[in-house]
HTML snippet that shows the backbone in 3Dmol.js (N, CA, C, O; Angstrom):
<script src="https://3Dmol.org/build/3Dmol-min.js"></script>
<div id="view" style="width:600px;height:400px;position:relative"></div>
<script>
const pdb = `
ATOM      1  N   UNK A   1     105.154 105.054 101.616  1.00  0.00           N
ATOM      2  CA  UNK A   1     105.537 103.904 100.847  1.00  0.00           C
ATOM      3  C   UNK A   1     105.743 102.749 101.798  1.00  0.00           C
ATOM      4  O   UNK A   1     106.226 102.948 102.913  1.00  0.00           O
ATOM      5  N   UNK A   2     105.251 101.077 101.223  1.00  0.00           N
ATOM      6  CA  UNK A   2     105.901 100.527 101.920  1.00  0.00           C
ATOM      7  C   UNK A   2     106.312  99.511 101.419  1.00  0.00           C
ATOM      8  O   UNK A   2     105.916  99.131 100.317  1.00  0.00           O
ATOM      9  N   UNK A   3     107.289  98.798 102.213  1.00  0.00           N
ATOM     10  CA  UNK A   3     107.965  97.612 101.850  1.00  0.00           C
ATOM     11  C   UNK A   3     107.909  96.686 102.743  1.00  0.00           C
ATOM     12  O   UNK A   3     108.056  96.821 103.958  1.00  0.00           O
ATOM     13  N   UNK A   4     107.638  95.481 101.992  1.00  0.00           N
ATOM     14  CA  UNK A   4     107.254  94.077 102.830  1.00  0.00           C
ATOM     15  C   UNK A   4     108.403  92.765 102.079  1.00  0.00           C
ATOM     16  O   UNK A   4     108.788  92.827 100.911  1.00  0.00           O
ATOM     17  N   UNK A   5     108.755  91.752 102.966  1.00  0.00           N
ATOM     18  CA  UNK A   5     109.418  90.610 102.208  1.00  0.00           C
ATOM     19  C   UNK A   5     108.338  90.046 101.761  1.00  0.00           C
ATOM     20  O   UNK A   5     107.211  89.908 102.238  1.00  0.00           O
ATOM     21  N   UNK A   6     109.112  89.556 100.207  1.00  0.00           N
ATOM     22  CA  UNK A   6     108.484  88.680  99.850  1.00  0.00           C
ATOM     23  C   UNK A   6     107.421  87.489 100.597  1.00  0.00           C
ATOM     24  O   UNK A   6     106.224  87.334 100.358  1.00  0.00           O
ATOM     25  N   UNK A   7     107.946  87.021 101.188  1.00  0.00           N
ATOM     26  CA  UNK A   7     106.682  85.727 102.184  1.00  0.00           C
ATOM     27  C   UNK A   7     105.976  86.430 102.990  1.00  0.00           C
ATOM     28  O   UNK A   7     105.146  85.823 103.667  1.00  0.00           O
ATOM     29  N   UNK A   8     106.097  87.828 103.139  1.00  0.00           N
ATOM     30  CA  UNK A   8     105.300  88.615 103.979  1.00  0.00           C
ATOM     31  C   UNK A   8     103.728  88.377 103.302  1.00  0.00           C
ATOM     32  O   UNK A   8     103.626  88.329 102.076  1.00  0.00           O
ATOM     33  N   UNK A   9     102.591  88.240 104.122  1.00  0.00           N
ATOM     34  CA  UNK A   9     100.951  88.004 103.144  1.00  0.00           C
ATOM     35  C   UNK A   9     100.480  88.687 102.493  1.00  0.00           C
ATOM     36  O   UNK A   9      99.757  88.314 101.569  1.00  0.00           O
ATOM     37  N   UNK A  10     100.776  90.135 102.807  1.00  0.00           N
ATOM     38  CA  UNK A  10     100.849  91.048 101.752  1.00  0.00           C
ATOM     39  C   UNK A  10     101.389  91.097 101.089  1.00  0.00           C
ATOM     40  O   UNK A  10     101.354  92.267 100.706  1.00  0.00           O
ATOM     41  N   UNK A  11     102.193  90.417 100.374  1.00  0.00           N
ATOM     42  CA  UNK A  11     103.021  90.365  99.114  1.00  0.00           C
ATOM     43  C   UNK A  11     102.654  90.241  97.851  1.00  0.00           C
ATOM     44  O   UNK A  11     103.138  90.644  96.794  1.00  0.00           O
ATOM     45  N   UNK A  12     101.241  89.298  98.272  1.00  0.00           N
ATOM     46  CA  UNK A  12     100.617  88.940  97.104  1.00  0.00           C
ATOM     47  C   UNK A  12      99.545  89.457  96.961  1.00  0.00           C
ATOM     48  O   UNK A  12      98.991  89.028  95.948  1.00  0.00           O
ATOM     49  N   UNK A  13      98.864  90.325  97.597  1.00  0.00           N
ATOM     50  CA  UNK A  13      98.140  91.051  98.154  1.00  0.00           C
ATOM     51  C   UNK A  13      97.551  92.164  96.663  1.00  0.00           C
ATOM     52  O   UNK A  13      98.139  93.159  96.240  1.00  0.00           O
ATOM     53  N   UNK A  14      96.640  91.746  96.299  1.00  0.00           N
ATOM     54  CA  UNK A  14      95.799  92.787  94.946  1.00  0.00           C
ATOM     55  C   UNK A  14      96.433  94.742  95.059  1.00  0.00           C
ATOM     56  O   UNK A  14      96.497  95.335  96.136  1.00  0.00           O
ATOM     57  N   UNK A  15      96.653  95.113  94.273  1.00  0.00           N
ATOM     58  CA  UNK A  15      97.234  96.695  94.686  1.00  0.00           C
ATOM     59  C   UNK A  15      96.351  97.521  93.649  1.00  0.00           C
ATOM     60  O   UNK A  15      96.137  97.194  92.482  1.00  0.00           O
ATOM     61  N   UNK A  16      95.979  98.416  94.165  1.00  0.00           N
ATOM     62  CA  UNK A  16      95.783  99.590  93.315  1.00  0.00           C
ATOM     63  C   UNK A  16      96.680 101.105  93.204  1.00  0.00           C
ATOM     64  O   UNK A  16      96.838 101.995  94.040  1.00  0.00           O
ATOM     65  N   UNK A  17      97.104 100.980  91.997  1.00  0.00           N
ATOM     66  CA  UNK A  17      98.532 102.038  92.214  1.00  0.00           C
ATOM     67  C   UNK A  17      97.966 103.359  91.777  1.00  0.00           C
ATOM     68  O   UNK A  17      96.754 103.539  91.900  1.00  0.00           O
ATOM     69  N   UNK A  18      98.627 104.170  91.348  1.00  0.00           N
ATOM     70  CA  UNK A  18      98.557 105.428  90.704  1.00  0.00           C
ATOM     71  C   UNK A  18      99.430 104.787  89.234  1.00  0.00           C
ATOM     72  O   UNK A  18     100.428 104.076  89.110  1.00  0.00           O
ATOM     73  N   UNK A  19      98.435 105.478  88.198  1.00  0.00           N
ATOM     74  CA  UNK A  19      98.925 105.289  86.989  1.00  0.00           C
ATOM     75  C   UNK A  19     100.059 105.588  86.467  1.00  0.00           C
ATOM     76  O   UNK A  19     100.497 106.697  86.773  1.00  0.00           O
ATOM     77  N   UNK A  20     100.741 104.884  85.702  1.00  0.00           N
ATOM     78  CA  UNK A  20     102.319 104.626  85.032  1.00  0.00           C
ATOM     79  C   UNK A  20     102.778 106.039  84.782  1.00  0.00           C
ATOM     80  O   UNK A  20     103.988 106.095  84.559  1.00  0.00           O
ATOM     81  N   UNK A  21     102.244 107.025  84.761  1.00  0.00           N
ATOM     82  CA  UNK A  21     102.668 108.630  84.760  1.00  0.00           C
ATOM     83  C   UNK A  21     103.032 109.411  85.685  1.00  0.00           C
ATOM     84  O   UNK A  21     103.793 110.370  85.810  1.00  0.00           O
ATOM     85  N   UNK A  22     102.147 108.649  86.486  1.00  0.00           N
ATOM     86  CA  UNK A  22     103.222 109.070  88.229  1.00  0.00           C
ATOM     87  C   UNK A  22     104.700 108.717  88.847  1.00  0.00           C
ATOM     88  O   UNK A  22     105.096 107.590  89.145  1.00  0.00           O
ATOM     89  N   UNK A  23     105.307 109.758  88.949  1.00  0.00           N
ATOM     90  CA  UNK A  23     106.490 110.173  89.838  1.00  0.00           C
ATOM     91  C   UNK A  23     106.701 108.889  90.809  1.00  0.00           C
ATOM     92  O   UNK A  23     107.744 108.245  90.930  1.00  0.00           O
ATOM     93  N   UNK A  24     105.500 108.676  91.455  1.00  0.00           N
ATOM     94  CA  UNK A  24     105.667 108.010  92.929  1.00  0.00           C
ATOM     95  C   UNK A  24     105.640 105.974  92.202  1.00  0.00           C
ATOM     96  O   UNK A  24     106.272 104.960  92.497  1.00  0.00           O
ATOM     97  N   UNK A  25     104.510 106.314  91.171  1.00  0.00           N
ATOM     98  CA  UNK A  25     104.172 105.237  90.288  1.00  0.00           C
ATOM     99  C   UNK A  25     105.565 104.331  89.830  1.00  0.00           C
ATOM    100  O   UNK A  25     105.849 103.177  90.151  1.00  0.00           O
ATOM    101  N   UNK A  26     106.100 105.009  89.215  1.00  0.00           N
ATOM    102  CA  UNK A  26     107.983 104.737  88.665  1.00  0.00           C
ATOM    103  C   UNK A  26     108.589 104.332  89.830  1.00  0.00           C
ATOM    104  O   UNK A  26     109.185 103.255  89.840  1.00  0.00           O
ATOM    105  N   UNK A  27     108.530 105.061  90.877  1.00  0.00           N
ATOM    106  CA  UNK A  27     109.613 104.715  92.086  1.00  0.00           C
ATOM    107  C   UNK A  27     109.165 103.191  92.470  1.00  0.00           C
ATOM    108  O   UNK A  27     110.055 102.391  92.759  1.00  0.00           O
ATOM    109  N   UNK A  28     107.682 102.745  92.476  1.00  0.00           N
ATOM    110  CA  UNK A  28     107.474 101.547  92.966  1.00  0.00           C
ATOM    111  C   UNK A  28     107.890 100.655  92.079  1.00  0.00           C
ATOM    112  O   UNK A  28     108.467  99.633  92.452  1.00  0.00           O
ATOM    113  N   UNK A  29     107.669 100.904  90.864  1.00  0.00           N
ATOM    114  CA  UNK A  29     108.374  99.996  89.773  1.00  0.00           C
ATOM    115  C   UNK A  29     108.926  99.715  89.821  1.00  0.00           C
ATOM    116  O   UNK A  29     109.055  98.499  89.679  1.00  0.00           O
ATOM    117  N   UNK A  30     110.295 100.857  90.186  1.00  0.00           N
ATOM    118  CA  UNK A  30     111.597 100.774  90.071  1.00  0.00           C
ATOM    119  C   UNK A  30     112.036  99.691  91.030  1.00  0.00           C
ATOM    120  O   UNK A  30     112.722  98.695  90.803  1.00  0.00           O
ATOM    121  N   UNK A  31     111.365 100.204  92.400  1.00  0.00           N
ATOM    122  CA  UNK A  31     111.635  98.852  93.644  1.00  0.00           C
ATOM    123  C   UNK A  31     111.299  97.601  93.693  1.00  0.00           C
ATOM    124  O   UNK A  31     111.914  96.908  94.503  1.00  0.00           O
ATOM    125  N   UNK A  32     110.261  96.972  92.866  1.00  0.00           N
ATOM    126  CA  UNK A  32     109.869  96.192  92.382  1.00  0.00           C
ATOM    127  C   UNK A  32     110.858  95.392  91.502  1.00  0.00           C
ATOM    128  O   UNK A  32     111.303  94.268  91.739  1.00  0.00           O
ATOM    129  N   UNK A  33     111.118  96.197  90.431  1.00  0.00           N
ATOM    130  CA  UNK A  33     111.846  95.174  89.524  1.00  0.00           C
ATOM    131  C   UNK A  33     113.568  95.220  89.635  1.00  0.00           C
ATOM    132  O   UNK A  33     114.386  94.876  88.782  1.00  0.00           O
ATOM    133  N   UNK A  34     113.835  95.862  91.229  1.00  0.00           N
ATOM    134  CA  UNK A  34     114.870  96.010  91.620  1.00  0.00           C
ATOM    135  C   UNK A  34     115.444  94.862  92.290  1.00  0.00           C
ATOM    136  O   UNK A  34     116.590  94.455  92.481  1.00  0.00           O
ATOM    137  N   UNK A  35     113.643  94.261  92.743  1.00  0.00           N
ATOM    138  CA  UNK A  35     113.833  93.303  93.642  1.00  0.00           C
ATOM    139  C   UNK A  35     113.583  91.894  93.120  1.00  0.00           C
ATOM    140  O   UNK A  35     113.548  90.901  93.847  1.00  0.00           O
ATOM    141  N   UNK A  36     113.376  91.887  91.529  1.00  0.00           N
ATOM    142  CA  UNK A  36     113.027  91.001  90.600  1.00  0.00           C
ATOM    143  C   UNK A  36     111.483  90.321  90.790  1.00  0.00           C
ATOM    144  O   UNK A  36     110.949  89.213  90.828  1.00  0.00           O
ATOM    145  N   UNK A  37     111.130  91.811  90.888  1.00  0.00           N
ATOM    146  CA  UNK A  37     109.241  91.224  91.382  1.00  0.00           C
ATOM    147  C   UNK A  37     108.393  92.459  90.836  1.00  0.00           C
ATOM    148  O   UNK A  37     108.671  93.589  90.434  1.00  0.00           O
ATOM    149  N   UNK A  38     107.002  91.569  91.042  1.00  0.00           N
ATOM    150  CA  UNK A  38     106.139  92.872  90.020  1.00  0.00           C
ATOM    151  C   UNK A  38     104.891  92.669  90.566  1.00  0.00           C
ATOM    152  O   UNK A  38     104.321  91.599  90.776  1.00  0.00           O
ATOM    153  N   UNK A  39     104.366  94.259  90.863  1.00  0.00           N
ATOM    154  CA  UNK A  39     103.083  94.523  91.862  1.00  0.00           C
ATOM    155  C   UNK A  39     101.612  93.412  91.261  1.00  0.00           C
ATOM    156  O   UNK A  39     101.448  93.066  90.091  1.00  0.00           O
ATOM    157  N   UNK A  40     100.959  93.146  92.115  1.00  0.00           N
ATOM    158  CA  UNK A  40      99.845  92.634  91.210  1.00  0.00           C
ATOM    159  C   UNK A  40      98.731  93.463  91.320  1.00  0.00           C
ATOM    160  O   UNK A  40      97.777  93.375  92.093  1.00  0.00           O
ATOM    161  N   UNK A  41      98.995  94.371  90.354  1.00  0.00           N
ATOM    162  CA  UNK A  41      97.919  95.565  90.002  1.00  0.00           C
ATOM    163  C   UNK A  41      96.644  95.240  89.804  1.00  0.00           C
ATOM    164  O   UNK A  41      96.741  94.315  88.997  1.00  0.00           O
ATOM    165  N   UNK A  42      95.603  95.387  89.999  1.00  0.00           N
ATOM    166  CA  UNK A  42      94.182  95.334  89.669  1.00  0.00           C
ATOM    167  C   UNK A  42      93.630  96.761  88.918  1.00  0.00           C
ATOM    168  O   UNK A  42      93.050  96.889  87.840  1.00  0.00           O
ATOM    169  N   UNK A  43      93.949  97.550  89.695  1.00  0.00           N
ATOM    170  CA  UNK A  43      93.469  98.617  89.226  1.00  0.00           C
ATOM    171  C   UNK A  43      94.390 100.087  89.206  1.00  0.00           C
ATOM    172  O   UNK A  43      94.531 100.701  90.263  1.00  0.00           O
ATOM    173  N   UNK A  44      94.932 100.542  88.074  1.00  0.00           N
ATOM    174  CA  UNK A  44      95.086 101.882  87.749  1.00  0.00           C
ATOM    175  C   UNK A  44      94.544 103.162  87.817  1.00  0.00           C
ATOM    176  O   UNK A  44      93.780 103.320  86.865  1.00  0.00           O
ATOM    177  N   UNK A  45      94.601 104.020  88.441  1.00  0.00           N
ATOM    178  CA  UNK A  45      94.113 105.603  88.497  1.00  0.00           C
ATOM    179  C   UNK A  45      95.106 106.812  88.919  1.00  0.00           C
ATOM    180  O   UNK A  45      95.925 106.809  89.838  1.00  0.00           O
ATOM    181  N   UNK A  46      94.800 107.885  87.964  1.00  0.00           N
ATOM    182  CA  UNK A  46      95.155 109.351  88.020  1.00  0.00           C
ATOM    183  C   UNK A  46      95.289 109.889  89.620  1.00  0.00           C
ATOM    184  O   UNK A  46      96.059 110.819  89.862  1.00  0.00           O
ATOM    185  N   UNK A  47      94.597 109.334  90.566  1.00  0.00           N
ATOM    186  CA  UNK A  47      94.510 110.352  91.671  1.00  0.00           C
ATOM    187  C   UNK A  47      94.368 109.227  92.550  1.00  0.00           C
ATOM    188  O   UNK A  47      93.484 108.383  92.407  1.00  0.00           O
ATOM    189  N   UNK A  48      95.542 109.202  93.781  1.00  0.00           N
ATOM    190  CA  UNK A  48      95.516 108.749  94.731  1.00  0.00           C
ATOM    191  C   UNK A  48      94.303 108.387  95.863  1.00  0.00           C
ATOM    192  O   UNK A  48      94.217 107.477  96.688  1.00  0.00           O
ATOM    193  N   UNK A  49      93.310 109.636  95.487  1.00  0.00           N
ATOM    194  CA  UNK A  49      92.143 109.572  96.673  1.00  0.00           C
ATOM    195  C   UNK A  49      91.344 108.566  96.125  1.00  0.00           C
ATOM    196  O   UNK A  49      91.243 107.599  96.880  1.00  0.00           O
ATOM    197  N   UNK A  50      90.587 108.439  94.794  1.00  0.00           N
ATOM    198  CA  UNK A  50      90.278 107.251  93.927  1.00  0.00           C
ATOM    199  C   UNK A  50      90.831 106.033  94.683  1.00  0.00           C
ATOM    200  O   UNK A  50      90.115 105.373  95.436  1.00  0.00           O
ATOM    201  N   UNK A  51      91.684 105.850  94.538  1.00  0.00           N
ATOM    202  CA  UNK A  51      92.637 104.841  94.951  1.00  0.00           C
ATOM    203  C   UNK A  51      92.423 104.729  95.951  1.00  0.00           C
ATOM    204  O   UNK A  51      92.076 103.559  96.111  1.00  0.00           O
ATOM    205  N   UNK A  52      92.392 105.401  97.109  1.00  0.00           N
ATOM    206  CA  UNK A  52      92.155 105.418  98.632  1.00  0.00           C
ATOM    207  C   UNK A  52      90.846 104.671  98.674  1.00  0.00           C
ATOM    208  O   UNK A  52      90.631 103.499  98.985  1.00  0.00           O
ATOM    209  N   UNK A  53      90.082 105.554  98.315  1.00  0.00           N
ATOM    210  CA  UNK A  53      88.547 105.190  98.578  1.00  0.00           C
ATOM    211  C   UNK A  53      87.973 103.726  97.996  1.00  0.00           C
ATOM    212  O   UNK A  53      87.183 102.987  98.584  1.00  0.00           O
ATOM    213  N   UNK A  54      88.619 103.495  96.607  1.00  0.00           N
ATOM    214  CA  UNK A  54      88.432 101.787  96.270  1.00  0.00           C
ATOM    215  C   UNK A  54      88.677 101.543  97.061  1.00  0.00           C
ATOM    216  O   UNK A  54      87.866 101.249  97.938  1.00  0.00           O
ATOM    217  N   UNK A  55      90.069 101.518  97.227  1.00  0.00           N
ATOM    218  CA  UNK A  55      90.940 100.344  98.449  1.00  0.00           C
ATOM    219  C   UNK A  55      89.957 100.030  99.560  1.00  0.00           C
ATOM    220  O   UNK A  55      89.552  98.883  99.745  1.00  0.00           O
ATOM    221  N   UNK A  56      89.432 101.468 100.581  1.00  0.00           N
ATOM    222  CA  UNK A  56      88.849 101.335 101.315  1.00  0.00           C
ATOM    223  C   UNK A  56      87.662 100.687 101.412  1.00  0.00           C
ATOM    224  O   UNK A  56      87.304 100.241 102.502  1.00  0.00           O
ATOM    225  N   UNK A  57      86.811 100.533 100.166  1.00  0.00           N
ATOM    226  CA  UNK A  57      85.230 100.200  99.579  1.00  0.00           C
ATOM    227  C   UNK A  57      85.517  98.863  99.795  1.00  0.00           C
ATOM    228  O   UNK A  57      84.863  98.235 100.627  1.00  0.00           O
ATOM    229  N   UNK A  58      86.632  98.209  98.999  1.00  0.00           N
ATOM    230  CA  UNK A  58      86.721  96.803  98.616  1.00  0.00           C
ATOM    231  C   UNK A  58      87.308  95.699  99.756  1.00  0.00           C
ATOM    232  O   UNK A  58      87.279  94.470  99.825  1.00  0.00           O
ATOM    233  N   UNK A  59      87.855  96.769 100.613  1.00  0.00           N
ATOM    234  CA  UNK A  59      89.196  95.510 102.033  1.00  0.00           C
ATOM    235  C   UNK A  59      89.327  94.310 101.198  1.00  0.00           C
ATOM    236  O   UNK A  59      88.907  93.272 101.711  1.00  0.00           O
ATOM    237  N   UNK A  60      89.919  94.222  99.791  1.00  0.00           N
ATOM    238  CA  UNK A  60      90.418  93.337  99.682  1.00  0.00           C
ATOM    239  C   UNK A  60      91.868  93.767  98.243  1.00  0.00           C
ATOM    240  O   UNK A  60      91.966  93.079  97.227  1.00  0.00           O
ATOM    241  N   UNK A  61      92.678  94.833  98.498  1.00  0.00           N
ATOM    242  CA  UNK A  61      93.556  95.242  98.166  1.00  0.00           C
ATOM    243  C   UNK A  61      93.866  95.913  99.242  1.00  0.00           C
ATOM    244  O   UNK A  61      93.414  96.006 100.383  1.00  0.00           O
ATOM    245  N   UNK A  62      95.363  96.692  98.207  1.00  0.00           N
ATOM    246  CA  UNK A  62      96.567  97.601  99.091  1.00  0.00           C
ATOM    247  C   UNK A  62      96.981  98.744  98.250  1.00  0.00           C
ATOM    248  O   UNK A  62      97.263  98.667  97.054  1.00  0.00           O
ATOM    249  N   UNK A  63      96.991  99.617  98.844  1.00  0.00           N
ATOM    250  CA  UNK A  63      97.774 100.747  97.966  1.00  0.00           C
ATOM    251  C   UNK A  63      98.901 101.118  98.201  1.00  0.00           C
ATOM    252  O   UNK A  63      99.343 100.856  99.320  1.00  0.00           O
ATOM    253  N   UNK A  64      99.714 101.816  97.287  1.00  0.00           N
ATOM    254  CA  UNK A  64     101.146 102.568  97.889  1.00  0.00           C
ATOM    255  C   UNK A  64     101.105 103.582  97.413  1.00  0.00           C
ATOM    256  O   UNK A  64     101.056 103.789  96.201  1.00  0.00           O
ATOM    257  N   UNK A  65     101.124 104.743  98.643  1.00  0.00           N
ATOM    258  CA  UNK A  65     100.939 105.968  97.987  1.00  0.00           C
ATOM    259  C   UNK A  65     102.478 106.909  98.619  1.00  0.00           C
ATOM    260  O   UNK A  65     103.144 106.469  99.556  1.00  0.00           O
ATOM    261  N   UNK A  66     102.741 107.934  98.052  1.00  0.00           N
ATOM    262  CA  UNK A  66     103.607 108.747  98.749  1.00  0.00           C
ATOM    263  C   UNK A  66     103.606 109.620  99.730  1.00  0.00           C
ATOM    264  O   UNK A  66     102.612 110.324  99.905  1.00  0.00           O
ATOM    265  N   UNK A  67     104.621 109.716 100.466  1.00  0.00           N
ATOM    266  CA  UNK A  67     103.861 110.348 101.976  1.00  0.00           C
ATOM    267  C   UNK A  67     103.599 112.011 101.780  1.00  0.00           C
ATOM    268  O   UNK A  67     103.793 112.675 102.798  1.00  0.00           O
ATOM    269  N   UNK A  68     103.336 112.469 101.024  1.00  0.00           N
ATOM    270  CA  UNK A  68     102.796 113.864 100.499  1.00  0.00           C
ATOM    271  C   UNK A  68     100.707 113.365 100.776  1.00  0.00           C
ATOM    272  O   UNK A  68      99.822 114.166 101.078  1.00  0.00           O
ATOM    273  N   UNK A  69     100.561 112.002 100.551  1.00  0.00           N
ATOM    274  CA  UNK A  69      99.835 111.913  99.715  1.00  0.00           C
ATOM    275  C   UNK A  69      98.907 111.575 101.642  1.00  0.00           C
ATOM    276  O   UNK A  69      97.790 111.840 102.084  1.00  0.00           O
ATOM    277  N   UNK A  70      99.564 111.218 101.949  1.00  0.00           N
ATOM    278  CA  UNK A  70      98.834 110.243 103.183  1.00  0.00           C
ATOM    279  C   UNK A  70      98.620 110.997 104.178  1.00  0.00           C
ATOM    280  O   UNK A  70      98.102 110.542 105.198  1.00  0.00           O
TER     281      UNK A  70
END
`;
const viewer = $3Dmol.createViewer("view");
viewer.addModel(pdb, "pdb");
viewer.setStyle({}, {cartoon: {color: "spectrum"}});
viewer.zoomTo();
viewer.render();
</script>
């Protein structure tokens, strides 16, 4: 997982998460709207590696995955 300040450049930075049914999915939420802020999702998916491999295809997002996952 990670965490950046706000003015950090990644902040605003496109994300592709794991879908709203995930465990790890909720926790970012949770930190998010803990911090009165909200990911700017592009893209949703079931399986982290999906996610990996966009991310990787496109270099122009970020993912947050859990460290089980990485």
């Amino acid at each position: 997982m990670a965490v950046i300040p706000a003015a950090h450049r990644l902040a605003s930075k496109r994300m592709a998460l794991l879908s709203q049914q995930s465990f790890v999915r909720h926790q970012i939420d949770d930190l998010f709207s803990s911090l009165g802020a909200a990911p700017n999702v592009v893209l949703e998916t079931p399986s982290s590696s999906i996610a990996c491999a966009l991310v990787a295809e496109s270099g122009d997002a970020s993912q947050v995955i859990g460290h089980s996952f990485a």
